[in-house]
C-alpha positions as CSV (number, residue, x, y, z in Angstrom):
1,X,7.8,-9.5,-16.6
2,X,6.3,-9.8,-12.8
3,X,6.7,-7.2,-10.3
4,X,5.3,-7.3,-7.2
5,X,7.3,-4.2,-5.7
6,X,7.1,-0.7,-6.2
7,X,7.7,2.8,-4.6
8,X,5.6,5.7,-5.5
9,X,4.4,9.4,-4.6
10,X,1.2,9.9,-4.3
11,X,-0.4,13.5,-3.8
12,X,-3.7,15.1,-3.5
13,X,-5.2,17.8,-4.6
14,X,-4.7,21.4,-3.0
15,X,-7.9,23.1,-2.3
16,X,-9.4,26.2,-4.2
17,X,-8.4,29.6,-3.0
18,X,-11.2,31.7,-1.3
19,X,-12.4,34.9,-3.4
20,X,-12.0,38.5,-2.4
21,X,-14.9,40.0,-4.9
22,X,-17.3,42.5,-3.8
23,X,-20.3,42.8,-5.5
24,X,-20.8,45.3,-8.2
25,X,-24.5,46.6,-9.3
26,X,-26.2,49.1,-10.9
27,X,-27.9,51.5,-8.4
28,X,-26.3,49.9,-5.7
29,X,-23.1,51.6,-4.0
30,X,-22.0,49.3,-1.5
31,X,-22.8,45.8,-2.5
32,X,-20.9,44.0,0.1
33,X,-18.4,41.2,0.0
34,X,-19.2,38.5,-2.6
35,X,-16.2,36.0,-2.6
36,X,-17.6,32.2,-3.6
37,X,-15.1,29.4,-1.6
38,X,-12.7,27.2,-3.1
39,X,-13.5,23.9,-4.3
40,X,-12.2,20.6,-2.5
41,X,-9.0,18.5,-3.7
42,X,-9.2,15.8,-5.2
43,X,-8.6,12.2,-3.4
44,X,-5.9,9.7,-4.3
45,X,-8.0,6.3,-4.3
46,X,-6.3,2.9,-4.4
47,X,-8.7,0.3,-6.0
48,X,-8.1,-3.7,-6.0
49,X,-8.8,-4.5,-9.2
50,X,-9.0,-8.5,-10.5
51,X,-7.6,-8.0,-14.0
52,X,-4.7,-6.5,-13.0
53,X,-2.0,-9.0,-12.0
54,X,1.6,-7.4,-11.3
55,X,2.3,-3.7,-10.6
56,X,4.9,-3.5,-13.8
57,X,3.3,0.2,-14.6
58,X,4.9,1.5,-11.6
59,X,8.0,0.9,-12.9
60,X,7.4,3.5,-15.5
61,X,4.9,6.3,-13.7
62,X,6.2,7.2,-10.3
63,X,4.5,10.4,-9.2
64,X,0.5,10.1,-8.9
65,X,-0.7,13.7,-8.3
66,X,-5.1,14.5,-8.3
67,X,-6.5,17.3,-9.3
68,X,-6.7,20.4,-7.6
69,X,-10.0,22.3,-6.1
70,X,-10.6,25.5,-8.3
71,X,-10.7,28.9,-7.1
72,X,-14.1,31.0,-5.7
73,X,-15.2,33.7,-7.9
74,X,-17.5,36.5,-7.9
75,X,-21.5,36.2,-6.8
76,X,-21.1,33.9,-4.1
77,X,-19.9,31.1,-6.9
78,X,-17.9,28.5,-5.2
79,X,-14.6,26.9,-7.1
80,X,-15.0,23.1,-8.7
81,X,-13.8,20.5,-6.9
82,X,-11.1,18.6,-8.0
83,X,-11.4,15.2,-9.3
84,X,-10.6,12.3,-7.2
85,X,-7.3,10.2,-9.1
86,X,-8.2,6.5,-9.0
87,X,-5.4,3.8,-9.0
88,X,-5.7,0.4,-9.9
89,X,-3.8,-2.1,-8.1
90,X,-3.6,-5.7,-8.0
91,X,-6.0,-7.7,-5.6
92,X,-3.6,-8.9,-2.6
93,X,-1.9,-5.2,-2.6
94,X,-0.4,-4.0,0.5
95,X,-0.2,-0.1,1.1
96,X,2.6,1.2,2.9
97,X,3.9,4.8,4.1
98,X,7.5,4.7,3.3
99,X,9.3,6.3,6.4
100,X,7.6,4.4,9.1
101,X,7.1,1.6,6.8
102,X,3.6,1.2,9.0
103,X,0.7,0.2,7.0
104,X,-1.9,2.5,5.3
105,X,-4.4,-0.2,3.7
106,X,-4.5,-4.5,3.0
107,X,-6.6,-4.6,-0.7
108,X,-8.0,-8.2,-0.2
109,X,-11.1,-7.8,-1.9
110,X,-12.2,-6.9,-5.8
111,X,-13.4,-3.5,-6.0
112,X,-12.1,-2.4,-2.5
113,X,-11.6,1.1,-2.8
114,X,-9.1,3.4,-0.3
115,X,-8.9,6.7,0.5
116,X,-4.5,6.9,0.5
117,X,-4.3,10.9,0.5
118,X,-7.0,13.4,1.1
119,X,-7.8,16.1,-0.7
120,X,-6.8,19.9,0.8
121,X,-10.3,21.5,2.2
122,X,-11.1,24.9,-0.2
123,X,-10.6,28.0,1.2
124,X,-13.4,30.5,2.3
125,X,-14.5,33.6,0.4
126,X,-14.1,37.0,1.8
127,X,-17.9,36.8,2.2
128,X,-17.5,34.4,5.4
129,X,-15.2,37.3,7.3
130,X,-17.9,40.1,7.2
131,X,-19.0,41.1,10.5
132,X,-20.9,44.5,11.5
133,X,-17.2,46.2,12.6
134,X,-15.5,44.4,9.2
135,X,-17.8,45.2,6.5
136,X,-15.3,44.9,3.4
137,X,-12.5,42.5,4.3
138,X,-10.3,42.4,1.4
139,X,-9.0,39.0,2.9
140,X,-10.1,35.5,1.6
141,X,-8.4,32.1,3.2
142,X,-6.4,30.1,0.6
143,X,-7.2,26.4,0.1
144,X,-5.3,23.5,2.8
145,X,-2.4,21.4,0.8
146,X,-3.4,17.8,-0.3
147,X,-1.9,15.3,1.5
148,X,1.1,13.6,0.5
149,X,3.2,10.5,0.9
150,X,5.6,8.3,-0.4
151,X,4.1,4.8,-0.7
152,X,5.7,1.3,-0.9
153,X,3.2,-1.1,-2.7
154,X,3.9,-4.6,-2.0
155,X,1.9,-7.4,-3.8
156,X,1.1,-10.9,-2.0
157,X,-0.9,-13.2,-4.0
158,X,-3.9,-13.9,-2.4
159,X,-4.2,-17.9,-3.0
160,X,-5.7,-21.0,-1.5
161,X,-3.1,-23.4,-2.0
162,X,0.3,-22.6,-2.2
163,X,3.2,-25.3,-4.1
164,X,6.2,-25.5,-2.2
165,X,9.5,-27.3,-3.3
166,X,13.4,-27.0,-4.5
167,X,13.4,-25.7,-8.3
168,X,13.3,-28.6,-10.9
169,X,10.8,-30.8,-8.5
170,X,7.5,-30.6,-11.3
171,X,5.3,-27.9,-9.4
172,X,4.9,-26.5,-12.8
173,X,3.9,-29.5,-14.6
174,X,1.7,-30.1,-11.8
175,X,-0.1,-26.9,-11.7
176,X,-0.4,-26.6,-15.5
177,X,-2.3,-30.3,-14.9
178,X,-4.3,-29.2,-12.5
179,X,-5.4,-25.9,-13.7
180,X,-6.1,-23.1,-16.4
181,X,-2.8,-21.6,-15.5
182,X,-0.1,-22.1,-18.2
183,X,3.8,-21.7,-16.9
184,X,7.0,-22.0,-19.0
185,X,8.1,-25.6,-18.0
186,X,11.6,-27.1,-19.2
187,X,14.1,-29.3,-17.4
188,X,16.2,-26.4,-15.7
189,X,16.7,-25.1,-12.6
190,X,14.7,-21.8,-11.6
191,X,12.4,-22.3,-14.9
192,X,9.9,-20.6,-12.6
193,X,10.8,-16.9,-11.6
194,X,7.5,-15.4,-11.2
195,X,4.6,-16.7,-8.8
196,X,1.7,-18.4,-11.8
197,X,-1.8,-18.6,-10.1
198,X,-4.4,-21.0,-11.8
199,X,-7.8,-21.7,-10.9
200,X,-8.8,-26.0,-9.9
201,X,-12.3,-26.6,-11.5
202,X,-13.6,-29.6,-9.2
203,X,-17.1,-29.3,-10.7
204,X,-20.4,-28.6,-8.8
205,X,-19.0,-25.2,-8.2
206,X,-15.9,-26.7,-6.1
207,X,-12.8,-25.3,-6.6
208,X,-9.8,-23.3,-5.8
209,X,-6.6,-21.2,-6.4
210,X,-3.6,-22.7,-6.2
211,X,-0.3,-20.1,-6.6
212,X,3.0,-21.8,-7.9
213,X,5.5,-20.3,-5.9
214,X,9.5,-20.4,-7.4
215,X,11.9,-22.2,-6.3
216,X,13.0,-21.9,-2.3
217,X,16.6,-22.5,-2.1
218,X,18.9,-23.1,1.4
219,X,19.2,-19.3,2.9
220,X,15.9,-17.7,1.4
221,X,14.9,-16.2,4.4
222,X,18.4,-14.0,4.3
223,X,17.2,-13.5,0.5
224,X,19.4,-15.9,-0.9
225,X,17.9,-16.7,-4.6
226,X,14.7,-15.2,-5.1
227,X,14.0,-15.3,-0.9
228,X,12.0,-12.7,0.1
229,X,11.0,-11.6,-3.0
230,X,8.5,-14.2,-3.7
231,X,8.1,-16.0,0.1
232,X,6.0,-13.2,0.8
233,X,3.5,-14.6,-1.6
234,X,2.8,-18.4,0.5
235,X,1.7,-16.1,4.0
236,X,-1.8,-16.0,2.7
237,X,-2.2,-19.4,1.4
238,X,-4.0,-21.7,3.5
239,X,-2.8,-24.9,3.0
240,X,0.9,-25.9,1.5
241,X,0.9,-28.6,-1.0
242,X,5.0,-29.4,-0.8
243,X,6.1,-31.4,-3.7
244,X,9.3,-33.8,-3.5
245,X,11.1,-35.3,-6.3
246,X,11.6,-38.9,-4.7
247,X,12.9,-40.4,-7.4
248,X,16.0,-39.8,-6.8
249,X,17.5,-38.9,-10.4
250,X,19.5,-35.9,-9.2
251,X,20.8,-37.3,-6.7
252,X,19.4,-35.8,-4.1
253,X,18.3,-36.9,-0.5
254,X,14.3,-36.2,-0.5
255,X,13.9,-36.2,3.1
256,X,16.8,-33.4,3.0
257,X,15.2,-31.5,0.8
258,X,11.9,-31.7,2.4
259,X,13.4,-30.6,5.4
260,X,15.7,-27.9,4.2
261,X,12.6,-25.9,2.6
262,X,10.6,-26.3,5.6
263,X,13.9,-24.8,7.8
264,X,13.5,-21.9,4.9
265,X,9.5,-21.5,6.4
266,X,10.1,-21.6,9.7
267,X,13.2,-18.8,10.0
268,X,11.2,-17.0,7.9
269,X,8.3,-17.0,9.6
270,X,7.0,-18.9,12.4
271,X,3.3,-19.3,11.4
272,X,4.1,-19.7,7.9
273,X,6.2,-23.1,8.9
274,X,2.6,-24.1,11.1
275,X,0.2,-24.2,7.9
276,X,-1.3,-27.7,6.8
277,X,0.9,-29.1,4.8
278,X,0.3,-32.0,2.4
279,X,3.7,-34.1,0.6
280,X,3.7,-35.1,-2.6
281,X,6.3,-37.6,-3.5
282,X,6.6,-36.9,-7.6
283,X,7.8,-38.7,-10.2
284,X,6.7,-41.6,-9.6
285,X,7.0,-43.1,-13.1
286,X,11.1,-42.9,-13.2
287,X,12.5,-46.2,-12.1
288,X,14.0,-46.3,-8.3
289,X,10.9,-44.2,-7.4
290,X,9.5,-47.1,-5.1
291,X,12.4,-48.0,-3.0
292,X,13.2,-44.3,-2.5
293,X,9.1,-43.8,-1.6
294,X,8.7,-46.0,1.1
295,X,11.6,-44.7,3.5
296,X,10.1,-41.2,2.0
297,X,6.9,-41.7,3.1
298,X,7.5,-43.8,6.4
299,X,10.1,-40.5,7.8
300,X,6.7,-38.0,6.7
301,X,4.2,-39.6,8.7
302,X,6.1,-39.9,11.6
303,X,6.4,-36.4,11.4
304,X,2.5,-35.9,11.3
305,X,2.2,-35.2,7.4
306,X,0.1,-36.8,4.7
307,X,1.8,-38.4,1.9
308,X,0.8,-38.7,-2.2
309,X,2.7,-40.5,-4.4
310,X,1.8,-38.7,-8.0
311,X,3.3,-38.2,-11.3
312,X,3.1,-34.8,-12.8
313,X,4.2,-36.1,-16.0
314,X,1.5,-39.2,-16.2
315,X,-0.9,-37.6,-14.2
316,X,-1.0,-40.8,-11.7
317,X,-2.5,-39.8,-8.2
318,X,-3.2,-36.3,-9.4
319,X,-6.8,-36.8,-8.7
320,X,-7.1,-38.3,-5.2
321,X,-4.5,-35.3,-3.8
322,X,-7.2,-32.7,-5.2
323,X,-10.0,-34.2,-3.5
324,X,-8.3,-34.7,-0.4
325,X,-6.9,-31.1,-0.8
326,X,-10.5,-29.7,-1.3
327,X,-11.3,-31.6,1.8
328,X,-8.8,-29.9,3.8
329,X,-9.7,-26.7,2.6
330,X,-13.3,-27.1,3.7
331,X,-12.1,-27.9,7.0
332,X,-9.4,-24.8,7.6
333,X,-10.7,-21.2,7.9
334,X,-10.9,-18.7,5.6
335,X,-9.3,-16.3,7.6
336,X,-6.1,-18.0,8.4
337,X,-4.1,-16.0,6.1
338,X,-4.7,-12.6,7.8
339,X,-2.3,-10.8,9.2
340,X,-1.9,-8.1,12.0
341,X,0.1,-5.1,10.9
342,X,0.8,-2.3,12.8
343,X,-1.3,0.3,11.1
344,X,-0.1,4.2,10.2
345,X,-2.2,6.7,12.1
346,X,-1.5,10.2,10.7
347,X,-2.3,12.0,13.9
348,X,0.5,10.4,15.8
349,X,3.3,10.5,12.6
350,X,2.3,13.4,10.6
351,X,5.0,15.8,12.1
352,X,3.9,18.2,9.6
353,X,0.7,18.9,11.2
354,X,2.6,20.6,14.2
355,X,4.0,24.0,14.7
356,X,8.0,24.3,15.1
357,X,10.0,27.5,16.1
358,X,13.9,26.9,15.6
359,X,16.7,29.4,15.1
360,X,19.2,29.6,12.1
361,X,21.7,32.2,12.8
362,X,19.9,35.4,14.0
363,X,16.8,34.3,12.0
364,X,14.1,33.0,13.4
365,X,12.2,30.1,11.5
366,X,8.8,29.1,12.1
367,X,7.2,26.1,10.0
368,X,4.4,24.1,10.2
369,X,1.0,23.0,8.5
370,X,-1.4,25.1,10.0
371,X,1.2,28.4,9.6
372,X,1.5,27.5,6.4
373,X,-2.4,27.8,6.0
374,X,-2.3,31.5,8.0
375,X,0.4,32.8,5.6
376,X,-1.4,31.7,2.5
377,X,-4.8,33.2,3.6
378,X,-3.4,36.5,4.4
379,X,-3.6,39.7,2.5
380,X,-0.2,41.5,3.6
381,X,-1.4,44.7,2.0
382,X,-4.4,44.8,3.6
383,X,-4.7,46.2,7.3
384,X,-7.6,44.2,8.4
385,X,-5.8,41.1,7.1
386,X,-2.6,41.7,8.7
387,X,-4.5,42.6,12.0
388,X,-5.8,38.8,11.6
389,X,-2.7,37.4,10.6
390,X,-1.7,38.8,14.1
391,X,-4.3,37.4,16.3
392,X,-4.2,34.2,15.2
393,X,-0.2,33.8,15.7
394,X,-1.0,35.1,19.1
395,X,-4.4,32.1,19.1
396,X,-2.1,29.6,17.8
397,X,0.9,29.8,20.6
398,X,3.1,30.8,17.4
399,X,4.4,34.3,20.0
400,X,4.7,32.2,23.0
401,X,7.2,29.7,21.2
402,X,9.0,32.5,19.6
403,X,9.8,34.3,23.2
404,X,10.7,30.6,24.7
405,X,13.0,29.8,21.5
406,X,14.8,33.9,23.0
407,X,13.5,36.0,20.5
408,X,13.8,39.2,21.2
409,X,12.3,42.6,19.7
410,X,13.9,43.4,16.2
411,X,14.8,39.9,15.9
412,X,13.8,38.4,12.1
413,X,11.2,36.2,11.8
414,X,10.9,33.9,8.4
415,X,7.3,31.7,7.9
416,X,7.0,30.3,4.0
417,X,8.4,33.3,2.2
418,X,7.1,36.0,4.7
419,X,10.1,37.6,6.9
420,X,9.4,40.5,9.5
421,X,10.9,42.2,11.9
422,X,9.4,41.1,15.7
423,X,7.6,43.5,17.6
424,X,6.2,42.9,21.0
């Protein structure tokens, strides 16, 4: 089965928690603080890889979680750091965070490797909060959380050529000709429901990849059929090879259909409808074919398209439209495909990275990333910690927002777990 959609949560590693370790030696009465740090989180990397070709195994495996930094430990001996989690998706993978729906990376290449989530930073040992006043802090700072997000992964083939046409028209015939690519072919409507890429050998190192997309039916754009499901796959192509069945033995109007699919482009997406396209009137070996042809071909070109008459089944014409293809190719940038997406910055959508005072009932609550990080560094036993834990609310604007919010003294105060009563 093809997929070429999937939602998944990704998570880095936490960092290490600092140590609070004093050092212990014969002969010697005071040692002094000792705590090693906490090791780094690991990274969740994306990487494009070539042999994989759908992204089925995120149908089955939905939570992607690294490894986490290790704790410090005695003598100054820092935690490990947590080992980075590598993903392998398809080449042509589009990264997306799911709540803006804004774009986090466009894997194009083979091998590109992403950063998605960052690991959390390890904490520091008690031995970084000695000072001539402080000389044993029993106090360590714990490790910063991984970052998180919930991912869309979105696959669109990265192709030269795409095939266009209405289902039962030979595109599959004609791309099993063409190239190494083998697709189930039978006399049915929608035979095709998954995009087949094959690989044109012209010799002398020519060449390229031509992507058989399924049949495009009236109302795709709305999602009608397969619609957006698999349209999303012809944006990158450069050049549209739009095969017609101008025999006529259905019945149909080819001029219609022609016309119908590229309506289906065109709502969809304006620059898709404006790529080079080349017709090719098929089936040229069923009877009726030429009278049908001429008026086919006559109505094209007036409309500023070339026209092949070929026969996917006899193999008539096949030739001339790939060297002519090849020659368009050479001719139509590489970079035509690209597209400009509006990007996800996590300093203007991370809400989590700011501080937010709000009152339920008579409590009230304060939350945010970098409280987080005070509460989980602090050592409520310890005086010298708490003393800390104090000045840096008051550093951090935590008091101010309290008072604003109309706290007043006595009034309880909740961060993470930790609930006290507030005192001016």
């Amino acid at each position: 089965m093809f997929s070429d959609f999937a939602k998944i949560y990704i998570k880095a590693g936490d960092g290490g928690r600092g140590a609070v370790t004093f050092h212990r030696e014969k002969y010697i009465a005071a040692g002094g603080p000792d705590g090693g740090d906490g090791g780094r989180g690991g990274n969740v990397v994306f990487v494009a890889d070539s042999n994989v070709n759908t992204l089925m195994d995120f149908r089955y495996k939905r939570k992607y979680i690294a490894e986490s930094g290790e704790n410090g430990r005695d003598a100054k001996r820092n935690g490990k750091n947590g080992r980075d989690l590598e993903i392998n998706v398809p080449v042509g993978t589009l990264i997306r965070e799911e709540k803006t729906n804004l774009v986090l990376c466009d894997l194009k290449v083979d091998k590109q490797r992403f950063v998605a989530a960052k690991g959390g930073t390890g904490g520091w040992g008690n031995t970084h909060f000695a000072t001539a006043t402080r000389q044993t802090p029993k106090f360590a700072k714990s490790g910063t959380p991984g970052e998180e997000y919930d991912v869309t992964l979105e696959l669109k083939m990265i192709a030269d050529v795409g095939l266009l046409g209405f289902p039962n028209v030979g595109k599959s015939t004609f791309l099993s000709i063409i190239s190494d690519a083998r697709p189930k072919i039978a006399n049915y409507h929608f035979t095709t429901l998954s995009p087949n890429l094959g690989m044109v050998d012209l010799g002398d190192g020519h060449g390229f990849v031509v992507a058989d997309i399924p049949g495009i039916i009236e109302g795709a754009h709305e999602g009608v059929g397969l619609g957006h499901a698999f349209l999303r796959h012809v944006e990158r192509t450069r050049l549209l090879l739009h095969i017609v069945d101008v025999s006529g033995s259905e019945g149909r109007d080819p001029v219609e259909d022609f016309l119908t699919i590229h309506r289906e482009l065109r709502l969809y997406s304006e620059k898709l409808a404006e790529k080079p396209q080349i017709i090719l009137a098929n089936k040229a070996d069923i009877p009726g074919f030429e009278e049908n042809y001429y008026i086919f071909k006559e109505k094209m070109e007036d409309m500023g398209y070339p026209v092949f008459p070929i026969s996917a089944a006899t193999k008539r014409g096949i030739p001339q439209v790939l060297q002519y293809t090849w020659k368009r190719l050479a001719e139509i940038p590489k970079d035509m495909g690209d597209e400009n997406y509006e990007m996800y910055d996590p300093a203007l959508y991370a809400q989590k990275e700011g501080i937010t005072v709000k009152q339920e009932g008579e409590m009230f609550v304060v939350e945010g990333l970098p409280v987080q990080k005070l509460v989980g560094s602090t050592n409520f036993d310890d005086y010298e910690s708490l003393q800390y834990f104090q000045r840096s609310l008051i550093r951090m604007g935590v008091i101010r927002m309290l008072q604003e919010a109309g706290v007043q003294e006595g009034d309880t105060v909740r961060m993470y777990g930790i609930e006290f009563d507030f005192i001016l």
